[in-house]
N, C-alpha and C positions, 0 to 999 in steps of 0.2 A: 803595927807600924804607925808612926806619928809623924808630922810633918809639924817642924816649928816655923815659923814667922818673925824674923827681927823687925824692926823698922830703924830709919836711920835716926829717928826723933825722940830715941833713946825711951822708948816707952819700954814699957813689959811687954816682950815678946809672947805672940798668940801660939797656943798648940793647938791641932788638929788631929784626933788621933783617929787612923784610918780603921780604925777595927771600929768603933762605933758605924751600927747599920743605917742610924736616921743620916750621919753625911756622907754615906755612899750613896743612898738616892738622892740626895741634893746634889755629888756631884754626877751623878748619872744621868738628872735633869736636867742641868746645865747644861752638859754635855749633846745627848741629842736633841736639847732648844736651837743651840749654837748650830751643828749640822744639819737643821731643820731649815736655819733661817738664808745657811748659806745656799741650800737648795733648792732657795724658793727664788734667790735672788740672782742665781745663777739660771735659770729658769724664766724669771723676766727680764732679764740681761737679753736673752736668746731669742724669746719671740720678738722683743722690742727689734733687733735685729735681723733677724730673718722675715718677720711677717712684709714688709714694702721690698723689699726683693721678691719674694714671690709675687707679690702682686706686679710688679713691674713686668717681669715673665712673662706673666700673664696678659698683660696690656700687650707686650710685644708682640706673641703670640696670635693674638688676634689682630694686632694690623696686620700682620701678616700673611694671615688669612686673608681679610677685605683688598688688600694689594693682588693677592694673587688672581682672587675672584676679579677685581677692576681688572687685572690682565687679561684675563678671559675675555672678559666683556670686548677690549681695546680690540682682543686678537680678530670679533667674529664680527666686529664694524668694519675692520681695516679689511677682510677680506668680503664683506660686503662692498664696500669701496671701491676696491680694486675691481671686484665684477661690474658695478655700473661705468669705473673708467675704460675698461677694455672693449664692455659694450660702447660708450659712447666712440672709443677710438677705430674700432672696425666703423662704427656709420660714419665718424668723420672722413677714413679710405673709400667709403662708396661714394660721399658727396662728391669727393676731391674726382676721384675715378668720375664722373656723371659732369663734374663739369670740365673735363679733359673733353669729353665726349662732344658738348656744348658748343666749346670753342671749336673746335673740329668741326663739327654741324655750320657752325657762322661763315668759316670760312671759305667750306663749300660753296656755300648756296651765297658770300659773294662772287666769288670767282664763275658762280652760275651765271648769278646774274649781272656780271661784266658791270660789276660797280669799280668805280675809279680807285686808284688804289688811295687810299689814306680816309675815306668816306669812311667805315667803316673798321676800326681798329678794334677785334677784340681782344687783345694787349693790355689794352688801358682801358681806366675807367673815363665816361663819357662825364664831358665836363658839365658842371653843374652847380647851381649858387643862390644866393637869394639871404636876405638878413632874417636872421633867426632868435627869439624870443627864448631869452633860455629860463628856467623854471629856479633854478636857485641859483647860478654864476658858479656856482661848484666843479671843482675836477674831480673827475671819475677816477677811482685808483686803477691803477695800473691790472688788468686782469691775470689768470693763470695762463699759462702755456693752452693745453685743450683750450679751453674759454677763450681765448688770443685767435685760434685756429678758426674755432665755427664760428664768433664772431666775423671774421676775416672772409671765411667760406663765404657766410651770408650773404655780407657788403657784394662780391664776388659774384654770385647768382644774381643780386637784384642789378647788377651790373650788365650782366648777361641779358637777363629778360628784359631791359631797357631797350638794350640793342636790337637787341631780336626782335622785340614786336617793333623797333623802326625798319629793320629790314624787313619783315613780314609787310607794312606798308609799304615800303620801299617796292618790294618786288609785287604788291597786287596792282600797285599804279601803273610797273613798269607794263607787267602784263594785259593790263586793262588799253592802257597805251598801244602793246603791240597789238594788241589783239583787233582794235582800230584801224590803223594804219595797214593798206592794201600789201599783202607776202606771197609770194609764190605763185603756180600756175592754176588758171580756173579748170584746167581738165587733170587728167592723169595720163600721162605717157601724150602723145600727138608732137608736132613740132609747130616749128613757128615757121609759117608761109608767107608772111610778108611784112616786113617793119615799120614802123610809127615815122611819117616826114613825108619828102616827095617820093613819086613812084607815078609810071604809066598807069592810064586806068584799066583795068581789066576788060574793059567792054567798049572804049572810043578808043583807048591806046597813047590820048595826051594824058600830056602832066597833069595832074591832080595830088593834090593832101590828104595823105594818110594820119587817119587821128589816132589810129591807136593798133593792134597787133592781130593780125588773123593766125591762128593757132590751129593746124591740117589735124581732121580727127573725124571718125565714123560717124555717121549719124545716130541718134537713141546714147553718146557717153553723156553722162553726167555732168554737169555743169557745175560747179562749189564754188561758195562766196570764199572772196580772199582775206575776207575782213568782217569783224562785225557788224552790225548795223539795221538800218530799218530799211525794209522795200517800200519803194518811192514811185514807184513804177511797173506795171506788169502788163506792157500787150503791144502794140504793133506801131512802129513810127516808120515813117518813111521814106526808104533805100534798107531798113536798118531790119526788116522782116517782125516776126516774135524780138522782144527786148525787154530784160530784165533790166532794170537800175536801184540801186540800193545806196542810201546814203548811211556811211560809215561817223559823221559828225570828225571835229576838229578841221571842218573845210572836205573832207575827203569824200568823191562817190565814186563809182564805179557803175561799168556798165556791159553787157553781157547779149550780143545780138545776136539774129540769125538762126536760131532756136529753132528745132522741129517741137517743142513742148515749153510750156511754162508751170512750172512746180511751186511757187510761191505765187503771192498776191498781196496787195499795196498794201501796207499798215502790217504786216509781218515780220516780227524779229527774227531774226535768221545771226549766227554763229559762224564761226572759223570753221569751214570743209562739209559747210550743209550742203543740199543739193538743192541750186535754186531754181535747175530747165535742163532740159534734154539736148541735145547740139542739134545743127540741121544745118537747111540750107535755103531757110526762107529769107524774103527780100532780095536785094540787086547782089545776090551770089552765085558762083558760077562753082560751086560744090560744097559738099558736109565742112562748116568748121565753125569754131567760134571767132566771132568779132571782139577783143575787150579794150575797151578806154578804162584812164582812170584821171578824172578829173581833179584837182585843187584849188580849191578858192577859186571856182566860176572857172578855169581855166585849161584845157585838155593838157595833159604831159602825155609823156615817154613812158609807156607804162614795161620799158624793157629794165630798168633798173629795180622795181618793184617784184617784177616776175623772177629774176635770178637770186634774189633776196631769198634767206630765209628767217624764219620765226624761230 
C-alpha cells in the first residue's frame, strides 16, 4: 500500500509506501508520542483542577469542625450561666421576701411604740444629701435587669437599716423615758382609801391636806418602785412611820410611807416592779396600807393620774 502526497507548489509529489517496515515504526512512534503526550496533558489539565477544590473541602471541613466544637463550648457556658442566674434569682426572692418581712417588723414596733404617724415611713427612703466629690464625672451605664433588682434590693435594705436603727433609738429613749416617769400602782391588788387634796383628819377630824394616796392593803405586801431610779431615802420621818423615797431624775421622786419593812437603802439603784418595803402601819396611821406621793420639780401632785396610767 502506498500513500502519495501532492503538494499545491507543484513539486514532485512524495510516496510513502506502507509495506516498507522502517515507516511503520516511524508512524507507530509518532503515533503513541502523540497519545502519550495527549495523556499527560489531560492529566495535568485535571490535577491543576481538581487539587484547590479538594483542599477547599477540606478547609471547610475543618471549620466546621472548630464551629461545632466553639458550639459546644457556647452550649456549656450558657448553661453555666443560666445556673449562676437562677441561683442569683432564687437569693434575689429571699432578699425581696426578708425585706417584706422588715417592713413588716418597722411598722409594728411603730404602731408599738405610738410614734406619730408620718415620723417614720418605711415606704420611702429617708431623705438624705450632702455634696459629693465624684471620682471621674462619668455616667455609669445603664445596668442589667438582675443587676437593676439587687442593686435596688441593696439601696432598699440600707434604707431599712437607717430606719430601724433610728427607731431602735427612738424606742430605747422612749423607754428609758417611760421607765422614769412614775406608772401604775406601788402594791398589787389593795384599793385606794383615801385621795390626794382636802379631807377630815383621821385623828382630830378637821380639815387637813392630803399629799398624796393611802392605798388599803395587808401588812407584810410588797411594796414596788413605780419608776426607775436612785433611793434617796430609807428610814423614819415624822407622821410618815418607815419611808422610802426614790428619786426617778427629769424632776420626778416618789415616795413610799408607813412600811412595816424597808428593803432597800440610800445609794441603791432599784428598777420598774422591784421591791423597795413591806407595807404596814407605822407612823400617824390608823391601819396596814401604804402612803404614796409623787413629787415634780420640788412640788407634791396628784399622784391619781400617775397610778391609772399604764406603761
Amino acid at each position: 500500500m502506498q500513500i502519495i502526497l501532492v503538494s499545491r507548489t507543484k513539486r514532485v509529489p512524495k510516496t510513502f509506501n506502507l509495506a516498507d517496515r522502517r515507516l511503520r515504526f516511524r508512524l507507530a512512534a509518532i503515533t503513541a508520542g502523540a497519545v502519550l503526550a495527549c495523556a499527560g496533558l489531560g492529566a495535568t489539565v485535571a490535577l491543576a483542577v481538581a487539587s484547590p477544590r479538594d483542599r477547599a473541602l477540606a478547609d471547610i471541613k475543618q471549620l466546621r469542625d472548630q464551629v461545632a466544637q466553639q458550639n459546644a463550648q457556647l452550649g456549656g457556658v450558657r448553661k453555666d450561666a443560666q445556673r449562676d442566674i437562677d441561683a442569683l434569682a432564687m437569693k434575689l426572692g429571699q432578699l425581696q421576701a426578708q425585706s417584706t418581712r422588715l417592713n413588716a417588723l418597722g411598722e409594728r414596733l411603730t404602731q408599738v411604740g405610738k410614734i406619730g404617724e408620718g415620723e417614720f415611713n418605711f415606704d420611702q427612703n429617708p431623705g438624705v444629701g450632702g455634696v459629693e466629690d465624684s471620682v471621674d464625672g462619668g455616667a455609669y451605664p445603664l445596668p442589667q435587669t438582675l443587676n437593676a433588682s439587687i442593686d435596688q434590693l441593696a439601696g432598699q435594705f440600707d434604707s431599712q437599716q437607717a430606719q430601724l436603727s433610728a427607731l431602735q433609738s427612738f424606742l430605747l429613749d422612749a423607754r428609758v423615758e417611760s421607765n422614769l416617769k412614775p406608772t401604775g400602782m406601788p402594791v398589787e391588788g389593795g384599793y385606794i382609801s383615801s385621795y390626794f387634796g382636802g379631807r377630815p383628819d383621821p385623828f382630830s377630824g378637821h380639815s387637813a391636806r392630803h399629799t398624796g394616796i393611802d392605798i388599803s392593803t395587808p401588812t407584810g405586801t410588797p411594796v414596788l418602785a413605780v419608776a426607775e431610779g436612785m433611793v434617796t431615802f430609807a428610814g423614819i420621818r415624822s407622821g410618815y412611820g418607815d419611808v422610802i423615797e426614790i428619786d426617778h431624775g427629769n424632776g420626778y421622786m416618789t415616795r413610799y410611807a408607813h412600811n412595816s419593812k424597808l428593803v432597800v437603802h440610800p445609794g441603791q439603784r432599784v428598777h420598774v416592779g422591784d421591791v423597795v418595803a413591806k407595807a404596814g402601819s407605822t407612823g400617824r396611821s390608823t391601819g396596814s396600807h401604804v402612803h404614796f406621793e409623787v413629787w415634780y420639780k420640788g412640788n407634791v401632785v396628784n399622784p391619781l393620774a400617775y397610778v391609772r396610767n399604764h406603761r
